[in-house]
C-alpha positions in Angstrom: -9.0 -7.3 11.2 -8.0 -10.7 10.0 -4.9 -12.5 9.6 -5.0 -15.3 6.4 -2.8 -18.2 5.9 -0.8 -20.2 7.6 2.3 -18.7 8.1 0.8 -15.3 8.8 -1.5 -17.2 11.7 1.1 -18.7 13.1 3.8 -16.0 13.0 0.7 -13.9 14.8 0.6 -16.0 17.2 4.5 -16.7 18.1 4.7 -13.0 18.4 1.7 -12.9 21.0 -0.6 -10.7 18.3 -3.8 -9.5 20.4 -6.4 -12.6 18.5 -9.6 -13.1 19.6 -10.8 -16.3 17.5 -9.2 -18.3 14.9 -11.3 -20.1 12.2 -10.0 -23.4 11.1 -11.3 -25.5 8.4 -13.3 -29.1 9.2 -10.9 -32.1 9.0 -7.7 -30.0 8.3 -5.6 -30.5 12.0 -2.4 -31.8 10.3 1.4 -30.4 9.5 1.2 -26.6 10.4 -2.7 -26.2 11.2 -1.6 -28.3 14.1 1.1 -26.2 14.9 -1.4 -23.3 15.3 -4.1 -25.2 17.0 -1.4 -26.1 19.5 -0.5 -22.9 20.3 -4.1 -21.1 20.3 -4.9 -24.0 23.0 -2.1 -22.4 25.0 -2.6 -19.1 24.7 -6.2 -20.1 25.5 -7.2 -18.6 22.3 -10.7 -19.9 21.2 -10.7 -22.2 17.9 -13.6 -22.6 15.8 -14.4 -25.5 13.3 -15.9 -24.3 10.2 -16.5 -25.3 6.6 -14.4 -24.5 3.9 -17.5 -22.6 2.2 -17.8 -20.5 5.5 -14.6 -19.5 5.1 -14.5 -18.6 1.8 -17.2 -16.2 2.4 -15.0 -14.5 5.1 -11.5 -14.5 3.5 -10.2 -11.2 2.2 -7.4 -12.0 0.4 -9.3 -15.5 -1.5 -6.0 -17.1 -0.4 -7.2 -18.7 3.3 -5.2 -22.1 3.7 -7.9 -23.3 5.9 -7.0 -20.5 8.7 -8.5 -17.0 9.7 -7.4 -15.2 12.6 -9.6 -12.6 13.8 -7.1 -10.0 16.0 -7.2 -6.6 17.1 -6.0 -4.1 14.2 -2.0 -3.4 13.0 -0.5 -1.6 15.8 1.8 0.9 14.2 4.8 1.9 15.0 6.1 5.7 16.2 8.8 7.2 14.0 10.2 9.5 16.8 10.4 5.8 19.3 12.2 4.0 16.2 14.7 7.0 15.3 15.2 6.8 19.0 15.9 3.2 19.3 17.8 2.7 16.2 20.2 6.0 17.2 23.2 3.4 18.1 23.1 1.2 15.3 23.6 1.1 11.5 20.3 1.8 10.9 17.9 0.8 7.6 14.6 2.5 7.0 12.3 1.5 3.8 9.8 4.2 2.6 7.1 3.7 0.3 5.7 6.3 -1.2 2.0 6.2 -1.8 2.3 1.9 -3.1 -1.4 0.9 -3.2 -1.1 -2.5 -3.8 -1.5 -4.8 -1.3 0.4 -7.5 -2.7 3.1 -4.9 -3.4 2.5 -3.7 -0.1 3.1 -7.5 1.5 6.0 -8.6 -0.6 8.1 -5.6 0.0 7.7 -6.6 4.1 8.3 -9.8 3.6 12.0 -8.6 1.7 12.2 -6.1 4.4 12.1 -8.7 7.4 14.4 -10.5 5.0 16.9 -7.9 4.7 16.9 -6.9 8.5 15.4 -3.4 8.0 14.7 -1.4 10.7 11.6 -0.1 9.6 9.0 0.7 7.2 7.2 4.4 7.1 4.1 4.8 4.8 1.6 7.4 4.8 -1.7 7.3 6.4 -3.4 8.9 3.1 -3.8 7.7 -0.3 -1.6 4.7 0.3 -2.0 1.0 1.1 -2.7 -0.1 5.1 -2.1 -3.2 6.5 -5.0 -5.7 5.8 -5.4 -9.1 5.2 -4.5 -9.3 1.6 -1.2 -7.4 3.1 -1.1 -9.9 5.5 -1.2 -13.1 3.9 1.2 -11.7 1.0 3.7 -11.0 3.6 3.5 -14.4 5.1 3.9 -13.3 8.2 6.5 -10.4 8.3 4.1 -8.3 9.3 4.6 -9.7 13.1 8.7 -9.2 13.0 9.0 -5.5 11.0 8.0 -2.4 12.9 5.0 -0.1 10.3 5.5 3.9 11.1 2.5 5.5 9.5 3.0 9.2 9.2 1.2 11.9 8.2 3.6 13.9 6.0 6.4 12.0 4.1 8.6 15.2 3.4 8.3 15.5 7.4 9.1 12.1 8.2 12.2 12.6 5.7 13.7 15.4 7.5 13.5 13.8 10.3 15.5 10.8 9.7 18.1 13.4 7.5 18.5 15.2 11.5 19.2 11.9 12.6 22.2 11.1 10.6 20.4 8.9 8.0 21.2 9.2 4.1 18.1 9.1 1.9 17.8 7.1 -1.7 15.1 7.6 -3.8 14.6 4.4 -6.6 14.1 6.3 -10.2 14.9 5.8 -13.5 17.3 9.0 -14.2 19.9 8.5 -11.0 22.8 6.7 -10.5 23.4 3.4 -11.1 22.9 1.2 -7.5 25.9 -1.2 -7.9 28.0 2.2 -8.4 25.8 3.8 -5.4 27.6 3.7 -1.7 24.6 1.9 0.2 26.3 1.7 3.9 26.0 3.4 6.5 22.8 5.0 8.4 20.4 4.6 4.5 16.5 5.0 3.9 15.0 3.6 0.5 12.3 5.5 -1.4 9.9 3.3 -3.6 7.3 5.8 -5.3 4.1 5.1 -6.6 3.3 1.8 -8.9 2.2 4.3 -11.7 3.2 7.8 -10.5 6.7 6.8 -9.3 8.3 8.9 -6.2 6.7 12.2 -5.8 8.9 15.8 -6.6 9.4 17.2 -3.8 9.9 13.7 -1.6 12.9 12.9 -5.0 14.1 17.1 -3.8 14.1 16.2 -0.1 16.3 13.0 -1.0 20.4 13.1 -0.9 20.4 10.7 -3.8 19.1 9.2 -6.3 19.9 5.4 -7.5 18.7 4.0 -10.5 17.9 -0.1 -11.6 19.7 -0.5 -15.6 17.1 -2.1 -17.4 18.2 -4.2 -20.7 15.0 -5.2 -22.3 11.9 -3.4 -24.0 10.4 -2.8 -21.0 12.0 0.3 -18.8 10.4 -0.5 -15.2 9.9 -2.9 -12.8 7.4 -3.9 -10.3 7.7 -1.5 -7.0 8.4 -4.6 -4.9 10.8 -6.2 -6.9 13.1 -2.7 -7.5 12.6 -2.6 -3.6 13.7 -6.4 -3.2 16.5 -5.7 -5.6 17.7 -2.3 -3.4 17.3 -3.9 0.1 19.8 -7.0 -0.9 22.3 -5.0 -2.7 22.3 -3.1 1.2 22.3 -6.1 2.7 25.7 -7.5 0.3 27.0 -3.7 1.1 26.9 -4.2 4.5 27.8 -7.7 5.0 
């Protein structure tokens, strides 16, 4: 797959991500373009010089900074491992049910890094995957915050219930999230951009919290509800 932008490059590479080549553009070796070209020379990663057109014509997100990494796919995470690692600490899962943007996708773990969660669980179907359009929006979170991909939410929801973690789905009709007790072992629920959070994932859930919206328009974008929930954790929780 490939890694876009700057930050995402370099983040890749000061987290050792498996990259086999990196595409630079012609003439652009200053500020953080150096930075990575340092640090692919010591890693003994190969560079090549291309033009911008070049890489225009490869870049997946249209967003390149003059930098494409080509690296081995997202490595995801396992749920059981992270449950198993996070079992002594206040822990602080994000779900995201079924998001299919990608720049949704990206900016929510970006907030996540931000906001020290532990993890983020999506589903492997009829959802949004890591790509490079995920990549680049997420600036290079994606190399600090552990991705569990699972093949049943509702599962994946029990589990983390056995493990002593409260669940929270985001919707309109539950109780307001200043009001809401968000300490403690917590997973978010983001549904859907259109469809919202599923039935029987808002069933499975011990709460519901709700955003209060003052305009004409009654919802927000899934990433910034999420942004909004994680830091009103993170102010909880000191």
């Amino acid at each position: 797959m490939q890694i876009e932008g700057r930050n995402a490059v370099l983040e890749a590479l000061k987290n050792e991500r498996e990259i086999d080549y990196i595409y630079i553009k012609k003439g652009d070796n200053e500020g953080s373009i150096n930075k990575i070209i340092g640090k692919a020379n010591d890693m003994k990663i190969m560079i090549k010089v291309v033009d911008k057109n070049k890489l225009d014509e490869m870049s997946e997100s249209k967003n390149h900074q003059g930098v494409i990494a080509v690296a081995n796919e997202y490595k995801y995470f396992d749920l059981e491992d992270i449950i198993e690692q996070t079992r002594e600490k206040e822990s602080f899962f994000l779900i995201l049910d079924e998001i299919e943007d990608p720049h949704n996708f990206g900016a929510m773990i970006r907030s996540a890094e931000a906001s020290g969660v532990d993890a983020i669980i999506i589903p492997k179907r009829r959802a949004c995957q890591v790509n490079a359009t995920v990549e680049k929006t997420a600036a290079g979170a994606t190399s600090h915050v552990k991705i569990a991909r699972v093949t049943n939410l509702v599962q994946a929801i029990e589990k983390l219930k056995a493990s002593g973690v409260w669940v929270y789905s985001v919707d309109m009709d539950g109780t307001q999230y200043t009001k809401t007790d968000l300490k403690g072992n917590i997973a978010l629920v983001i549904g859907n951009e259109g469809k919202g959070i599923s039935r029987l994932i808002k069933e499975k859930s011990d709460f519901t919290v709700s955003i209060p919206m003052k305009g004409h328009i009654n919802s927000l974008n899934a990433s910034v509800a999420a942004s909004i929930l994680m830091f009103e954790a993170v102010r909880q929780r000191g």
